[in-house]
N, C-alpha and C positions, 0 to 999 in steps of 0.2 A: 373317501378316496382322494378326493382333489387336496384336502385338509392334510396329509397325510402326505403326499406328493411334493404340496410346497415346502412342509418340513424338511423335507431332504435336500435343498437347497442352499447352499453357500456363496455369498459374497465372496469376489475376490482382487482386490484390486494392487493391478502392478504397473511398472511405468508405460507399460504398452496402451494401458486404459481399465475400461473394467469389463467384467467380464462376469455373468454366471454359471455355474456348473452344476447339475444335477445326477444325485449317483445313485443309480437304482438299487434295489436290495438286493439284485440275487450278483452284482458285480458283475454283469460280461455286460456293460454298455453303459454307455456315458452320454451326454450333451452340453456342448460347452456353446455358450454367447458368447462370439469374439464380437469385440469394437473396432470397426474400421470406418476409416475417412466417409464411407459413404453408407452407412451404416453398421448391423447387425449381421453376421452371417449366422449360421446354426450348423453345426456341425456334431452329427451322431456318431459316435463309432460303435461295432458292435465285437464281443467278445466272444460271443455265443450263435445261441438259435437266434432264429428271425423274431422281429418283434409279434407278430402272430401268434409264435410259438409259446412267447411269455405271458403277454397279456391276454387277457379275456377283451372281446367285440366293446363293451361298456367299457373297460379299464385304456383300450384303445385312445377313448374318444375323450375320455377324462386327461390323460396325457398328454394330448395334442392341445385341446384348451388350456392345461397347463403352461405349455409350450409356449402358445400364445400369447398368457397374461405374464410371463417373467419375460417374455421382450418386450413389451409393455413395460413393464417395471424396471426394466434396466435402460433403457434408452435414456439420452440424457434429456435435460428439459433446452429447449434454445435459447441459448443465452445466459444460461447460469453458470458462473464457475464452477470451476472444479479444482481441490488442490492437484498440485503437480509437485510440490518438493516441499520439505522442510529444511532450512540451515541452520545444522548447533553447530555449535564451537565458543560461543560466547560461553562466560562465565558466572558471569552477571547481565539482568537487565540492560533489553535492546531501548535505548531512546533517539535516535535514528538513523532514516537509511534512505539513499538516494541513488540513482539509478546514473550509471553513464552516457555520454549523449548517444554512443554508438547501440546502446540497450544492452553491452557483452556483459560489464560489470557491475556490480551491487557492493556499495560502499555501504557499514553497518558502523553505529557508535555504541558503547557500552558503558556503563557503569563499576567495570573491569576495568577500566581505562586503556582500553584499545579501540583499535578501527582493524576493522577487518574488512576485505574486498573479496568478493567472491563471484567465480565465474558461472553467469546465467544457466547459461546453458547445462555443465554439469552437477549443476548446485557446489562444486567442492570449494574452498577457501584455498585464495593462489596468494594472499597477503597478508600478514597482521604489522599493523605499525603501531607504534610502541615510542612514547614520548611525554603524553600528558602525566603532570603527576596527580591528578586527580580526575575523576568521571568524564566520560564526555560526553557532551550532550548534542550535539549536533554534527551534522557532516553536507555535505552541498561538491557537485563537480561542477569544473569550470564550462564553459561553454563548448569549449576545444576538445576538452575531455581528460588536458592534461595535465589537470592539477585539483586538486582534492582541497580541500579549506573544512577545518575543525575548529570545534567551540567547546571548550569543558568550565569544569568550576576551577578549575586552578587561575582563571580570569585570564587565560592566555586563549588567543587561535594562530595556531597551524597550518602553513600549507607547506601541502607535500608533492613532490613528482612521482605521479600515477605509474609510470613505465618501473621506475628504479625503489620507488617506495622508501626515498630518503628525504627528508624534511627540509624544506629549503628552505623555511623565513617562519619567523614567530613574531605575532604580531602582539603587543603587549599597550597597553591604554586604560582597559577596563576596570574598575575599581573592584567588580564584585562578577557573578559566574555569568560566561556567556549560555542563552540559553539557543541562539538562533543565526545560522551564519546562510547567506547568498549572495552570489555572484548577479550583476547586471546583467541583461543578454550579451552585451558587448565583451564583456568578459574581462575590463579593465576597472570595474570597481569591485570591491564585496565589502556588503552589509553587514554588519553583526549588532545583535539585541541583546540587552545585559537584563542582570537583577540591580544594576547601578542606575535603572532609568533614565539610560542613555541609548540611541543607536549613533556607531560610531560607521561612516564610511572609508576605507579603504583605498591605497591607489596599490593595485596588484603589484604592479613592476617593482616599484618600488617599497612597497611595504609600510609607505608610511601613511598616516593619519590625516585624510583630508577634511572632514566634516565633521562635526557632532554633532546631533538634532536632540536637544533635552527634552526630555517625555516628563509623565509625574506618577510613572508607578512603574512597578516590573517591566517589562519587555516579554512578552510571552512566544510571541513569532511573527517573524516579518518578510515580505515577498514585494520582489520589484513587478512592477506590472511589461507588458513583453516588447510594447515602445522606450523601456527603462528611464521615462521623464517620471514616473510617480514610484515613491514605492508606503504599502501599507503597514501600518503596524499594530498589532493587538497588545492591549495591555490588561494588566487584571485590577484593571479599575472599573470594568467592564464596557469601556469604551474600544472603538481604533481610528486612528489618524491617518491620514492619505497627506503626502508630504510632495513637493515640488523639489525633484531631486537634485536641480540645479540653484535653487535659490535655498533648498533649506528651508521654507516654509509651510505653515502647514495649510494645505487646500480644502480639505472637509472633516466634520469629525462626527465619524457614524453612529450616531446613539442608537439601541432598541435590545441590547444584550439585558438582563440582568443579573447578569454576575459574570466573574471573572472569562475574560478570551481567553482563549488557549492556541486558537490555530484561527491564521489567512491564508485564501490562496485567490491568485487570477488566475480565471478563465483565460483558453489563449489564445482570444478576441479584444482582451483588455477590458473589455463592457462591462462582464460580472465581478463581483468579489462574494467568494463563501466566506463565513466565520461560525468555527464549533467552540460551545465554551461549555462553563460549570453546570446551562440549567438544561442539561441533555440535548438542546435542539440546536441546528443549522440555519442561521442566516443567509440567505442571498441578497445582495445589494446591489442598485444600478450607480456605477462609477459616477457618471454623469450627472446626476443629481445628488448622487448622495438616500438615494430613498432605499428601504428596505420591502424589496419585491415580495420575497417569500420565506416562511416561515418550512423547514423539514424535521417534523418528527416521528419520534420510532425508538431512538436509542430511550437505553432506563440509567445511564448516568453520564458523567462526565465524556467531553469530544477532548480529545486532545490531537487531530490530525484529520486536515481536508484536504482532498485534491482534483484539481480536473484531469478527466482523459485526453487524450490529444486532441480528439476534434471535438471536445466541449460539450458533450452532449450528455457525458454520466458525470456524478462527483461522487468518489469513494468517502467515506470517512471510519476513523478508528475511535475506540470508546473503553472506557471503563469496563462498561458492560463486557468487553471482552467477546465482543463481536467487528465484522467490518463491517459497514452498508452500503450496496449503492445502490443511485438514488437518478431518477430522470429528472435534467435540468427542469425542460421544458413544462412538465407536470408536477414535477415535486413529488411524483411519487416514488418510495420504496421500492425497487424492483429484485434486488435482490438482500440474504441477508447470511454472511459466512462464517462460520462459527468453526470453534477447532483449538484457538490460543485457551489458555489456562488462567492468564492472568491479564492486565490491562493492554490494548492495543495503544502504542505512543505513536504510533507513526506508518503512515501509509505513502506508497507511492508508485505510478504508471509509468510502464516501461516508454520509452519513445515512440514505438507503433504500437501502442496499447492493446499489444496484444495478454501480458502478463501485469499484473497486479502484485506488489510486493506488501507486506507487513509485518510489524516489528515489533516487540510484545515485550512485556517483562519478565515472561517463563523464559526470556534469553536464548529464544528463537526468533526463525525470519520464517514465514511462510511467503510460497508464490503460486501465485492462484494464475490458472491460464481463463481467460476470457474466450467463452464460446459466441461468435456473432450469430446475433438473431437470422436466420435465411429469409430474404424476401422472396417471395412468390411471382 
């Protein structure tokens, strides 16, 4: 009977949350699990005779157990995402997306050769900007929030005014595709990494070309740390370099990858640095020495995107595998693992009060995962 009970069971999930319904055979009565802020409610209705009248004393008691194991089964776990939206509109391959300071907007790069902006909150696209003449592979917002910076293979980047969505300055140096653009926290430099094995610094205002730090292989991804005196860079030589941003020099060079970087990022303490590369796993580094803390594995192929939460304590990453993960600083363990894209994850990223999780795939979607915090007791 119980076997036979749960069969009649339907998931059902809508933007309100989720919800299970069970529909009896003879139709005059229902039970729907609604999800609310503070749990589960249960809610019977009835079409008919009394439940007495229907079931048999046994069939009772088997239903109410019922009952009990699909709240059971429906409840969410603490702490594990959940998706909340999917964004298409792209046409090609998402290779990446970054979050506004404010958390309202969702900058997206594509292999289309647009940028699209889209508003959080309703997942819909309120932008498309339209200018590279080839792919573009990066996007990064100012500090301010007012201006947008792109990187494509056409070897140009791009900024644009966020408000009016018209291009204001094209910045041109590069010999070969940018694959990595960011802003200092100050918001008067930005960084860009080539396939020219060069990173070239920026002066916003002006647009012109203040630095160039020669590297000796690709530029895979590069991140100022949050005092903006260092900023890192991964190359796919399997090494990365922590650079002295006012002198141009390089300060440490993190050996322990073996094979190609793909993605840096700091912690926003400045202490850590993650790096995901070719041989599936995540490095954690200590700035200060240079030493390689910990080892994170779990993904089955290529990282191409790490990030920290706001207060430092999760790092997401995206994978080949076509999964996200994330992962507790402090332990290094796996704690969660989100699955759902089709094709490769290129890029991940945390909303400013980390509350939502973004990701950027190649099936030419964005997924946004809402982050449930663990309840303390």
């Amino acid at each position: 009977m119980c076997r036979c009970l749960l069969s009649k069971m339907t998931a059902i999930t809508s933007s309100h949350g989720s919800r299970l319904r069970w529909h009896g055979r003879t139709e005059r009565y229902k039970m729907t699990f609604v999800e609310t802020v503070t749990g589960f409610w249960l809610i019977v209705v009835y079409k008919g005779p009394t439940m007495q009248n229907i079931f048999s004393r046994n069939q009772r008691v088997t239903l109410l157990l019922t009952m009990v194991l699909a709240v059971t089964l429906a409840r969410p776990v603490a702490g594990q995402p959940k998706l909340r939206k999917t964004l298409k509109g792209h046409t090609a391959k998402v290779n990446s997306i970054a979050f506004s300071p404010d958390g309202k907007t969702l900058a997206s790069a594509s292999m289309d050769k647009s940028i699209r902006l889209w508003d959080v909150a309703s997942g819909k696209s309120t932008a498309t900007l339209i200018g590279h003449a080839d792919y573009v592979h990066a996007v990064a917002f100012s500090p301010d929030g007012k201006t947008l910076a792109s990187g494509s293979v056409d070897k140009s980047i791009k900024l644009w005014d966020v408000a009016s969505g018209k291009n204001t300055s094209t910045l041109r140096g590069h010999t070969d595709f940018i694959g990595s653009v960011t802003f200092s926290p100050d918001g008067r430099t930005l960084a860009s990494g080539s396939n020219d094995e060069s990173i070239k610094l920026w002066d916003v205002a002006s647009g012109k070309n203040t630095s160039t730090l020669k590297g000796h292989a690709t530029v895979s991804s590069i991140a100022f740390s949050p005092d903006g005196k260092t900023l890192a860079t991964g190359f796919l030589d399997k090494s990365i370099w922590l650079w002295d941003v006012t002198s141009g020099k390089i300060t440490a060079t993190l050996k322990g990858h073996n094979d190609f970087v793909q993605a840096v990022a700091f912690s926003p303490d400045g202490k850590t640095l993650a790096s995901g590369g070719v041989e599936n796993s995540i490095e954690l580094w200590d700035v200060a020495s240079g030493k390689n803390t910990a080892t994170l594995t779990g993904h089955t192929n290529w990282i191409y995107s790490v990030a920290f939460s706001p207060d430092g304590k999760t790092l997401a990453s995206g994978s080949s595998d076509k999964s996200v993960r994330l992962w507790d600083v402090a332990s290094g363990k796996n704690t969660a693992t989100l699955t759902g894209h089709t094709a490769l994850v290129w890029s991940v990223a945390y909303s400013p009060d980390g509350k939502t999780l973004a990701s950027g795939s190649w099936d030419k979607s964005i997924k946004l995962w809402e982050l449930i915090p663990v309840k303390k007791d």
